[in-house]
BALOBA-1460 file (C-alpha; in Angstrom, 3 decimals):
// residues 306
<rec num="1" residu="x" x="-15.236" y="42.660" z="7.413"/>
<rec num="2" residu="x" x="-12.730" y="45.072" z="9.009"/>
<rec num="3" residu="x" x="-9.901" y="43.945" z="11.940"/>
<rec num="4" residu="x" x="-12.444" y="45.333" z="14.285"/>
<rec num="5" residu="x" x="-15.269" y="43.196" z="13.535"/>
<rec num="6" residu="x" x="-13.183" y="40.494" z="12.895"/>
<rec num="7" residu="x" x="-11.667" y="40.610" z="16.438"/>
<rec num="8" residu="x" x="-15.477" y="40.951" z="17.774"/>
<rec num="9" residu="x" x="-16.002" y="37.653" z="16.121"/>
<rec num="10" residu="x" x="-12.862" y="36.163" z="17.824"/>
<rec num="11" residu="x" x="-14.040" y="37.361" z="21.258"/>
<rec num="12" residu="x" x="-17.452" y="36.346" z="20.574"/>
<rec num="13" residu="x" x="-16.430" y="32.835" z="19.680"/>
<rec num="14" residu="x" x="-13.889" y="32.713" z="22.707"/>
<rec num="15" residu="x" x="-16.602" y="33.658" z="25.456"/>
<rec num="16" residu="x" x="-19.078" y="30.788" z="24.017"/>
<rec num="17" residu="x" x="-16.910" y="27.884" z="22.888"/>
<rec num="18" residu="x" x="-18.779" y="27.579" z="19.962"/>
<rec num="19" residu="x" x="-18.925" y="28.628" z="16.262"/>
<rec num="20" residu="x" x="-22.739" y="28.286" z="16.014"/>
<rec num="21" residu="x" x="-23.453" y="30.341" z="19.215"/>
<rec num="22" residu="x" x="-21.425" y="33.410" z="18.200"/>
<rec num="23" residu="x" x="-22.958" y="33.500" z="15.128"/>
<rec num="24" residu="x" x="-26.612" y="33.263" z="17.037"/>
<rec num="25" residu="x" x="-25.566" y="36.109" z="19.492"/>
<rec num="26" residu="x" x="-23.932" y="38.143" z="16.500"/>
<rec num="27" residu="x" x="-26.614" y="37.678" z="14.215"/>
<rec num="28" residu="x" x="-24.457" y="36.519" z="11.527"/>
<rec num="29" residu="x" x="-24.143" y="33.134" z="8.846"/>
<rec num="30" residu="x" x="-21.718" y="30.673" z="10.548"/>
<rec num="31" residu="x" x="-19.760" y="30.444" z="7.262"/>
<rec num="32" residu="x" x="-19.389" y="34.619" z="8.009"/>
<rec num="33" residu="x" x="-17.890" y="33.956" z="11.481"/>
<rec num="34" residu="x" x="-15.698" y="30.729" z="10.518"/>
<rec num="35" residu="x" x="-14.396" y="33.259" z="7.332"/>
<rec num="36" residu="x" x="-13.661" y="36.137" z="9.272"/>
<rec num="37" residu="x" x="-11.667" y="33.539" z="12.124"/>
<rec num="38" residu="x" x="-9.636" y="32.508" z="9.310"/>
<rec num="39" residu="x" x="-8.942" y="35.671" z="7.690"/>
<rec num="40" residu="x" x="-7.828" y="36.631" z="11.407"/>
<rec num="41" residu="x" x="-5.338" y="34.019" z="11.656"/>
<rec num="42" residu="x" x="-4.522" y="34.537" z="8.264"/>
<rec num="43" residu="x" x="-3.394" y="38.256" z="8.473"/>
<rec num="44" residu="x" x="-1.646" y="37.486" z="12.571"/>
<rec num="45" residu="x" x="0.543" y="34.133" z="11.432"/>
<rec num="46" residu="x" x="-0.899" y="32.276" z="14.022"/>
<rec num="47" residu="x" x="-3.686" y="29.403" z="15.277"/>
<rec num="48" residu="x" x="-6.124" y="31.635" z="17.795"/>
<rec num="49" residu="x" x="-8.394" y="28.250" z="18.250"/>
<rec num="50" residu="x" x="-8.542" y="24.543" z="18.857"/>
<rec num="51" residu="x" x="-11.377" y="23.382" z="16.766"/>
<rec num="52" residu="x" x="-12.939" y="20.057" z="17.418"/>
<rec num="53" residu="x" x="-16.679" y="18.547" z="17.127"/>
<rec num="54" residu="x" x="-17.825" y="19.645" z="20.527"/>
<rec num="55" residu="x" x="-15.905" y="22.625" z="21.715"/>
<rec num="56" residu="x" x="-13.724" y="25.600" z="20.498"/>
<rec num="57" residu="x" x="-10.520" y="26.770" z="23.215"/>
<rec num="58" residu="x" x="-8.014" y="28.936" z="22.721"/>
<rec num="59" residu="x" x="-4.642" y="28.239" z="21.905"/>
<rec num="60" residu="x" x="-1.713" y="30.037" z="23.804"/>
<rec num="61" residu="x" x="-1.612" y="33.052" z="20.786"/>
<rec num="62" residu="x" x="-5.440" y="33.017" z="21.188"/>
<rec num="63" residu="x" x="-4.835" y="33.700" z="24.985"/>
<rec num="64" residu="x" x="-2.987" y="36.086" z="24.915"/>
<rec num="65" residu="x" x="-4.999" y="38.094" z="22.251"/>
<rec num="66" residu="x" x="-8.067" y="37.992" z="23.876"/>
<rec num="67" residu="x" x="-8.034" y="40.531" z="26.273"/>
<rec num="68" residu="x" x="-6.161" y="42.798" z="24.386"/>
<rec num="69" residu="x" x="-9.305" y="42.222" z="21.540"/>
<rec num="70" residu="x" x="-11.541" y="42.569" z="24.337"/>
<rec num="71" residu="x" x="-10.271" y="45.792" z="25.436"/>
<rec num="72" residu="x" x="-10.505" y="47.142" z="21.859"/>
<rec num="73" residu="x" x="-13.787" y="45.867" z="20.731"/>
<rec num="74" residu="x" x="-15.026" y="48.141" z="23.580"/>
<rec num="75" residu="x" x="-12.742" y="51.253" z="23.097"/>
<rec num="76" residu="x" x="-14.112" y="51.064" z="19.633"/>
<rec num="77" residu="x" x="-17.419" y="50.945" z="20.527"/>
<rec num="78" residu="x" x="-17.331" y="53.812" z="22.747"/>
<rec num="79" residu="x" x="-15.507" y="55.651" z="19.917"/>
<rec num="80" residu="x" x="-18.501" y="55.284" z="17.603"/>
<rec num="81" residu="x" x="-21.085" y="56.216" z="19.719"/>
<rec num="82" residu="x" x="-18.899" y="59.716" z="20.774"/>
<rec num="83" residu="x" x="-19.512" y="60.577" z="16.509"/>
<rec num="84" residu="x" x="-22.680" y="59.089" z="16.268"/>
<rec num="85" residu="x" x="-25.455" y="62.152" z="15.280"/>
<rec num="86" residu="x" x="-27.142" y="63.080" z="18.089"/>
<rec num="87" residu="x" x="-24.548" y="61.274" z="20.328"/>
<rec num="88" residu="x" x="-27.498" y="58.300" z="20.491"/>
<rec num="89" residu="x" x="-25.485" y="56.939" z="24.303"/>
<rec num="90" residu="x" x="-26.122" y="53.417" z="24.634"/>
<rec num="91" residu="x" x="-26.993" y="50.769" z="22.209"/>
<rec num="92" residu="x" x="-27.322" y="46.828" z="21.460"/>
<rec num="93" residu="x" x="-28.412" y="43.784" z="22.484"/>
<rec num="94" residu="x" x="-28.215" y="43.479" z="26.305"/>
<rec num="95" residu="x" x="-28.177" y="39.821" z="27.609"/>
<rec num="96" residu="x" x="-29.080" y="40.074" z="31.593"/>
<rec num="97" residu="x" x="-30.011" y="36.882" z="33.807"/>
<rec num="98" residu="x" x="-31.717" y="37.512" z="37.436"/>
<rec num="99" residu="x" x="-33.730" y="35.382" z="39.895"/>
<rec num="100" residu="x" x="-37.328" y="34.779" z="38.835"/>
<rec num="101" residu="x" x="-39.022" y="36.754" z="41.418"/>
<rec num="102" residu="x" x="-36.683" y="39.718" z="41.216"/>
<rec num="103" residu="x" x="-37.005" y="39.883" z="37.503"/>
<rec num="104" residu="x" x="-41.203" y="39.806" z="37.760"/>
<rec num="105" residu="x" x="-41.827" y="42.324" z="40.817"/>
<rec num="106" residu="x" x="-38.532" y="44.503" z="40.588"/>
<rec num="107" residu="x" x="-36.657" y="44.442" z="37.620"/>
<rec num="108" residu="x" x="-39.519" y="44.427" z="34.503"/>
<rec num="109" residu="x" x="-41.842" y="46.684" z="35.780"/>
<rec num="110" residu="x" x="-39.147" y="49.363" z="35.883"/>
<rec num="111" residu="x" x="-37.618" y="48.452" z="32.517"/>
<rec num="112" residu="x" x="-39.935" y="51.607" z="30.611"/>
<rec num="113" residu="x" x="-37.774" y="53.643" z="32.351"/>
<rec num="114" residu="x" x="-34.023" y="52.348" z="31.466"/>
<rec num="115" residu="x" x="-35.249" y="51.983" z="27.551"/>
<rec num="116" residu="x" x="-36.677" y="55.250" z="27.815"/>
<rec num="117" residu="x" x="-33.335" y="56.811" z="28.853"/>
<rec num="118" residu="x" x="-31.355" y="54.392" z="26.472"/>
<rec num="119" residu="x" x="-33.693" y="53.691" z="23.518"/>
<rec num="120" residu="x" x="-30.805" y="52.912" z="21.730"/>
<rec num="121" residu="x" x="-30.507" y="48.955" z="24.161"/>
<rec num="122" residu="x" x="-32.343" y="45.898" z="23.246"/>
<rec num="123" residu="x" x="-32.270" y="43.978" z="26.226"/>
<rec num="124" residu="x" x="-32.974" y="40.297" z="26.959"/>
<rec num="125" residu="x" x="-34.343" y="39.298" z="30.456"/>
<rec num="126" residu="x" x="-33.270" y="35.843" z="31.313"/>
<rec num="127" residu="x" x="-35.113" y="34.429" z="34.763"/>
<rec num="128" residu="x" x="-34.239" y="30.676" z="34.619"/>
<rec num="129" residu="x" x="-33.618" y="30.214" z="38.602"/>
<rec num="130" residu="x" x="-30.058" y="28.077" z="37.821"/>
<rec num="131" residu="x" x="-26.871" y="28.982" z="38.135"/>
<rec num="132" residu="x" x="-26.174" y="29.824" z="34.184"/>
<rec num="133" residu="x" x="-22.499" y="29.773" z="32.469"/>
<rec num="134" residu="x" x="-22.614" y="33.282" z="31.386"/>
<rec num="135" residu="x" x="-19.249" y="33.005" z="28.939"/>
<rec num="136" residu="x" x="-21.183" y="29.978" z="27.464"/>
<rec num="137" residu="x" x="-24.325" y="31.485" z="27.052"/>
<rec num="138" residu="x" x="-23.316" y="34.736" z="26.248"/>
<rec num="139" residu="x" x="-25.020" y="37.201" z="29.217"/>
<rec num="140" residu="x" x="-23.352" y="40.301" z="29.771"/>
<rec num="141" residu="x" x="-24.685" y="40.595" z="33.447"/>
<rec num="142" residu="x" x="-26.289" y="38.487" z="35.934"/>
<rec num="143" residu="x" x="-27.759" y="39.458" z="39.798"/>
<rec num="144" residu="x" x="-26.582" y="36.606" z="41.913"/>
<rec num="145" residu="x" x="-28.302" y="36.923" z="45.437"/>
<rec num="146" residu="x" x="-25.930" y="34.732" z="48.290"/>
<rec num="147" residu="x" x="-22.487" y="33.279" z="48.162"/>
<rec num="148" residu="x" x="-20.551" y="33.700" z="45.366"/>
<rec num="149" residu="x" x="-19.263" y="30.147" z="43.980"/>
<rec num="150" residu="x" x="-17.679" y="31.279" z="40.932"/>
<rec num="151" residu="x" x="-14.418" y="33.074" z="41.984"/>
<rec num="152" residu="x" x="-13.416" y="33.416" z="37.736"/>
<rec num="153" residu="x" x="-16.550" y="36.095" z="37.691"/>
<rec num="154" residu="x" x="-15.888" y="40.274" z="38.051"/>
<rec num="155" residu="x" x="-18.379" y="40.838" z="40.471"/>
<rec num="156" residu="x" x="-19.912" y="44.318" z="42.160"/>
<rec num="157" residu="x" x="-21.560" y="44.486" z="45.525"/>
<rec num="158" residu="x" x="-24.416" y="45.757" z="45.547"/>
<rec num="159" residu="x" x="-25.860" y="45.342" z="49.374"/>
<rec num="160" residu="x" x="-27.958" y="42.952" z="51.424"/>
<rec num="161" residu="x" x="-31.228" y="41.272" z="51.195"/>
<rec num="162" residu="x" x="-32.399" y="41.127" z="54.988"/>
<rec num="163" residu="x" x="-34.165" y="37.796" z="55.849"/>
<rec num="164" residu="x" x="-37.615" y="38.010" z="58.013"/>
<rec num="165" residu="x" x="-39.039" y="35.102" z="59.992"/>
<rec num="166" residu="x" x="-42.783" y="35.792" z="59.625"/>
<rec num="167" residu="x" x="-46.299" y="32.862" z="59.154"/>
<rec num="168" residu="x" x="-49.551" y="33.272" z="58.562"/>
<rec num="169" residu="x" x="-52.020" y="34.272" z="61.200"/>
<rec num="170" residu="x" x="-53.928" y="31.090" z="61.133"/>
<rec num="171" residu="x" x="-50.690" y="29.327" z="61.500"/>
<rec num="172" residu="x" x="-49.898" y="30.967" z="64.576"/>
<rec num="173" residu="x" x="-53.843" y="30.871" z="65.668"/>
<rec num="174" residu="x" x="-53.045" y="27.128" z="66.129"/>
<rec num="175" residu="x" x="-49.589" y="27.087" z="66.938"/>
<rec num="176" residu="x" x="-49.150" y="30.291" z="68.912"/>
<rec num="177" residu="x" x="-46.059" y="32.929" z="68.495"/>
<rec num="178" residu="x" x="-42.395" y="31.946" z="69.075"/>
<rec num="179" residu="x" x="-40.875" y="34.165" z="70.695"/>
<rec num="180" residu="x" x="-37.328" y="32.943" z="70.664"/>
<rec num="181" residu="x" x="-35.878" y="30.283" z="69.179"/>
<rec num="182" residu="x" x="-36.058" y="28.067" z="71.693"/>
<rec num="183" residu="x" x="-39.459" y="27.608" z="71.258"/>
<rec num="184" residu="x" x="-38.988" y="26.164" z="68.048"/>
<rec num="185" residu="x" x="-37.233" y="22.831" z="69.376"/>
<rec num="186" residu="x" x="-40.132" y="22.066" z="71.371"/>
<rec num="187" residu="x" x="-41.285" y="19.165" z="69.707"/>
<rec num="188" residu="x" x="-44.214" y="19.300" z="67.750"/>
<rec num="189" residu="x" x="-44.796" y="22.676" z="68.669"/>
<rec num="190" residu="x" x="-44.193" y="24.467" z="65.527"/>
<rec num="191" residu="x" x="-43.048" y="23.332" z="61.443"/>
<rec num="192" residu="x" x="-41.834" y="25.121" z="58.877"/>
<rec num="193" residu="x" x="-42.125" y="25.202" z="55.001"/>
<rec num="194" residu="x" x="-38.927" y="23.851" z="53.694"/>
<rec num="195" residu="x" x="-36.773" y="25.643" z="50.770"/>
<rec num="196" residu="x" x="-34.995" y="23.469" z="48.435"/>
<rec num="197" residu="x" x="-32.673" y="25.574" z="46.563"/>
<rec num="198" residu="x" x="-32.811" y="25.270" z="42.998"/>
<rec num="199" residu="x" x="-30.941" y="22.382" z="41.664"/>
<rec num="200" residu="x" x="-30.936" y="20.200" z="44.990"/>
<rec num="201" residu="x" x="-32.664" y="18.132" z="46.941"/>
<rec num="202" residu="x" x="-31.292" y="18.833" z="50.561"/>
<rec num="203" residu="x" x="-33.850" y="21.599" z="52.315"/>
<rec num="204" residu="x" x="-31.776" y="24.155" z="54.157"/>
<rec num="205" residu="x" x="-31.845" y="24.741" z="57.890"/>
<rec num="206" residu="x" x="-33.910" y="27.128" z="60.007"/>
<rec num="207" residu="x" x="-31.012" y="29.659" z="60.859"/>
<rec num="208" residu="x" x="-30.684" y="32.560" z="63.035"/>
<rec num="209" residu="x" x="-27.797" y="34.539" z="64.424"/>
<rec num="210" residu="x" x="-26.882" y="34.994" z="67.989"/>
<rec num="211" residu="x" x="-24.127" y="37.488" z="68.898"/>
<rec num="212" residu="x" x="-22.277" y="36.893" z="66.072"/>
<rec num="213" residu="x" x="-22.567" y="33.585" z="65.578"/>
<rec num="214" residu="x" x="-24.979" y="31.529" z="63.090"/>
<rec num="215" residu="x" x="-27.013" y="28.857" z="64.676"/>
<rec num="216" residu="x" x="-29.481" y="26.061" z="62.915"/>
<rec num="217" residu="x" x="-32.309" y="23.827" z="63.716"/>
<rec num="218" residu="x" x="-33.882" y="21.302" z="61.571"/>
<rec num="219" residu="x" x="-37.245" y="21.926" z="62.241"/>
<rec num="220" residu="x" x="-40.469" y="19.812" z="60.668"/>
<rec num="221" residu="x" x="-42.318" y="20.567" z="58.360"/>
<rec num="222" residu="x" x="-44.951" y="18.719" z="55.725"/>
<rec num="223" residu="x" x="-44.596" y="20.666" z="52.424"/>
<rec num="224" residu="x" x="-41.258" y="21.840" z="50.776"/>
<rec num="225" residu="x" x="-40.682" y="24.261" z="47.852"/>
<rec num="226" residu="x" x="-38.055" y="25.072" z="45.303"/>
<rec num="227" residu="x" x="-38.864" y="29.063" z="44.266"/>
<rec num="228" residu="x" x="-39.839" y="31.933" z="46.331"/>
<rec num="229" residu="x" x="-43.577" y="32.026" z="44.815"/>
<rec num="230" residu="x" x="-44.272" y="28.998" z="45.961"/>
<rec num="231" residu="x" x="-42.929" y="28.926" z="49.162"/>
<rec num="232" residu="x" x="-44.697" y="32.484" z="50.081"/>
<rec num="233" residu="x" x="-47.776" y="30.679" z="48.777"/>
<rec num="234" residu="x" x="-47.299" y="28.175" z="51.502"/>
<rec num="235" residu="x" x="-46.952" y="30.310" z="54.103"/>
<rec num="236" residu="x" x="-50.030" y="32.211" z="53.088"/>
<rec num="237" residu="x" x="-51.505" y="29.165" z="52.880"/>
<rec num="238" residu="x" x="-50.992" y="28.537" z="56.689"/>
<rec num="239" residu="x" x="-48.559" y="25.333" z="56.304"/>
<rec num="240" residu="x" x="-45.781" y="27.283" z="58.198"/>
<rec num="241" residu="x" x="-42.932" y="29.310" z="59.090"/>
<rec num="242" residu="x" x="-40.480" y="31.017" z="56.625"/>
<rec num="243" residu="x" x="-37.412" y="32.541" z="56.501"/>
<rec num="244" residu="x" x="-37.650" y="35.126" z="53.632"/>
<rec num="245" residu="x" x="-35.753" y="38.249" z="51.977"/>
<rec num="246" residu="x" x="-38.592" y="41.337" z="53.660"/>
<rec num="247" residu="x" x="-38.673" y="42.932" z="50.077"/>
<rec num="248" residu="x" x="-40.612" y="39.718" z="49.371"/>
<rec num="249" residu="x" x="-43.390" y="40.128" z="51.778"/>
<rec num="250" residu="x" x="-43.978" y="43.430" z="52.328"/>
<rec num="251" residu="x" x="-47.440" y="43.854" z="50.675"/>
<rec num="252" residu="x" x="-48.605" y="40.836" z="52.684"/>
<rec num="253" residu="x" x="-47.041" y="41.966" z="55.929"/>
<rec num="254" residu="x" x="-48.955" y="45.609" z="55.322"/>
<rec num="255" residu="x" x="-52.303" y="43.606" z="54.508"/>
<rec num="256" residu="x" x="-51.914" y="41.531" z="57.902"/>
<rec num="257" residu="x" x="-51.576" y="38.141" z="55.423"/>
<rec num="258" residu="x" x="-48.477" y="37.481" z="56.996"/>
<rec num="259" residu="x" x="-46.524" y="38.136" z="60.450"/>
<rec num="260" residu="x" x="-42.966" y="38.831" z="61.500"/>
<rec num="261" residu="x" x="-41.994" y="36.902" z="64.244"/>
<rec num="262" residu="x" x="-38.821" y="36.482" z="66.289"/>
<rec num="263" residu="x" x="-37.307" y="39.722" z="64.775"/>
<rec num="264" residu="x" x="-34.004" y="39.669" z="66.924"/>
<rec num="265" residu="x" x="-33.581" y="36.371" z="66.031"/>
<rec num="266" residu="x" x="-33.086" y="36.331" z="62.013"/>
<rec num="267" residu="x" x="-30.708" y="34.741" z="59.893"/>
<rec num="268" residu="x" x="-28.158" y="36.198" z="57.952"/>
<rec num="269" residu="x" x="-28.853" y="38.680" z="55.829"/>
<rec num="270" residu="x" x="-27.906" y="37.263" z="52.050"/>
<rec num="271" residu="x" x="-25.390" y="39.094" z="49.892"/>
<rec num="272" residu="x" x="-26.141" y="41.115" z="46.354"/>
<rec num="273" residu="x" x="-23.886" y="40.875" z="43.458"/>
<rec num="274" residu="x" x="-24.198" y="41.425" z="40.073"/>
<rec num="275" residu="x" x="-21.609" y="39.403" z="38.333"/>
<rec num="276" residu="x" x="-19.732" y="40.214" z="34.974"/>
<rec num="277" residu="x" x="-17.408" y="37.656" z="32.827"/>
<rec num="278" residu="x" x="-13.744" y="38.608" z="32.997"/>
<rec num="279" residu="x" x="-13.250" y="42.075" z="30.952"/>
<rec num="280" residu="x" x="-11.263" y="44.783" z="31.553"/>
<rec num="281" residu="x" x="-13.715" y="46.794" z="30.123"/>
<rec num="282" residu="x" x="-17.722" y="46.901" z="29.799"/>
<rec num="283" residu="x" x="-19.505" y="47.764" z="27.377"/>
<rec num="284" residu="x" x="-21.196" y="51.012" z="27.620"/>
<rec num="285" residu="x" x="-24.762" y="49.512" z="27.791"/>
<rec num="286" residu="x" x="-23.761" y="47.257" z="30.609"/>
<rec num="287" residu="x" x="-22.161" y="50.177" z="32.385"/>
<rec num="288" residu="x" x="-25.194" y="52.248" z="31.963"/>
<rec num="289" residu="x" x="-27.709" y="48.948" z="32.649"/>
<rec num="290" residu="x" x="-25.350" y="48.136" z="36.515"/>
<rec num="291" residu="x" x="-25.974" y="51.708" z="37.282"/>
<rec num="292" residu="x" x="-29.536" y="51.587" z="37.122"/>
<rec num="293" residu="x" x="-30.112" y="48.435" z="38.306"/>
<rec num="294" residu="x" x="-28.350" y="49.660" z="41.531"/>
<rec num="295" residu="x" x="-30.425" y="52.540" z="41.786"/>
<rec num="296" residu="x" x="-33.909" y="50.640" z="41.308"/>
<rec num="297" residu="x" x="-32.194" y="47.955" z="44.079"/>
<rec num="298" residu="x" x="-30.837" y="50.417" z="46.583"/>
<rec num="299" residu="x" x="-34.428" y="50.794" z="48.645"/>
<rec num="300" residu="x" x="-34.850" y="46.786" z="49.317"/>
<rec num="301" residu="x" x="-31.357" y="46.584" z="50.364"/>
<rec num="302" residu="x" x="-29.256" y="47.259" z="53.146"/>
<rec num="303" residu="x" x="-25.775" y="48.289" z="53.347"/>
<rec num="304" residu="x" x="-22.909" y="45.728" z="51.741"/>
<rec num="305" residu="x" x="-21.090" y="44.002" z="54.585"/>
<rec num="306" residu="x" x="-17.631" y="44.970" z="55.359"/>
């Protein structure tokens, strides 16, 4: 093994924690990436790791080699590809993670045309609705939609998902129209299908915004749901109102199974990022991959904020 792919195997092993998943997600014997560690150390003078039973860190040498290693792992892979015959672009294994519901309606059905431009990628679609350790599990990429909680993560903006209030016609049929929000704190006038975003328990707020400022209302409601396909199904199903991303809804709102209502009274629109570990640099693949995947975005979303 060359210093090149030895120092993949060091980065590798840094960015999971673990022996035994670097070796998974380089598709190599353990005793291959434990060797190669050594020889690493061997040939530098110096302890890269901490090794113990249930996690791998870096020491301060290890530190401070990683993102140098990182940044030449990825010059060198560029370098290949420029000499490769037929210049082949883009190639690997492509780890991505996205929400459930973007991954099935946006995301896959598109994917024919990204490996047809980069036959060259193997990607893996991950869709697990939680918040996933991508160092630990080794994703290149994920597509976070609202705040950001993870301030170590490289992340790129990639615009807005606008939020529509909208029910079922039979819901309204027995509950009649708001018009304003007001109407909604009438008791007993009107419920909505709670959200419970994945993970907890607590349902969150009906929300709208008002001249710049956010407003809630805990409003009723006899059913609650924790993914989007679900709680559409709900409001299909006439149980009541919803507060959801319009991308979402749109073939229901064109086929009259659903309603907008209280359009100048929505909530705020929810922020698009897709998130990278810490690197200087990117692979080539996930460069290519973030391009696209803002391209195939761009008509569901509006403009970043600033």
């Amino acid at each position: 093994m060359d210093r090149i792919d030895q120092l993949n195997v060091f980065v590798r092993i840094a960015e999971c924690g673990s022996f035994a998943q670097a070796a998974d997600h380089l598709g190599l014997p353990r005793a291959t990436v434990s060797g190669a560690v050594q020889q690493l150390e061997t040939r530098l003078g110096t302890r890269l790791l901490h090794r113990t039973t249930r996690r791998v860190s870096l020491t301060a040498d290890g530190e401070a080699l990683l993102e140098r290693a990182q940044s030449l792992v990825a010059d060198a892979e560029e370098l290949e590809l420029q000499f490769r015959p037929g210049n082949q672009g883009a190639t690997g294994r492509l780890r991505v993670d996205a929400p459930s519901r973007i991954a099935r309606r946006l995301i896959a059905p598109a994917l024919p045309q990204f490996l047809a431009l980069h036959p060259g990628v193997e990607l893996e679609l991950g869709s697990s609705d939680r918040m996933i350790d991508l160092v630990l599990e080794g994703v290149d990429c994920a597509l976070r939609v609202g705040p950001l909680a993870n301030n170590s993560l490289v992340a790129r903006p990639l615009g807005q998902f606008a939020l529509i209030n909208c029910a079922s016609p039979a819901y309204l049929a027995r509950h009649g129209t708001p018009q304003q929000p007001a109407d909604l704190a009438v008791p007993g006038a009107h419920q909505e299908v709670h959200y419970l975003s994945p993970g907890s328990a607590k349902s969150a707020p009906w929300e709208w915004v008002s001249s710049g400022q956010r407003h809630t209302l805990n409003l009723s409601g006899a059913v609650a749901a924790n993914n989007a396909e679900t709680y559409i199904a709900c409001a299909l199903a006439g149980l009541g109102l919803i507060q959801i991303p319009a991308y979402d809804v749109r073939e229901h709102l064109a086929a009259g199974e659903l309603v907008e209502v209280m359009p100048d009274a929505r909530a705020a629109p929810m922020p698009v990022h897709l998130v990278y570990p810490h690197r200087r640099h990117l692979a080539l693949r996930v460069r290519m991959f973030s391009g696209w995947l803002q391209t195939l975005l761009a008509p569901s979303l509006d403009a970043p904020a600033r």
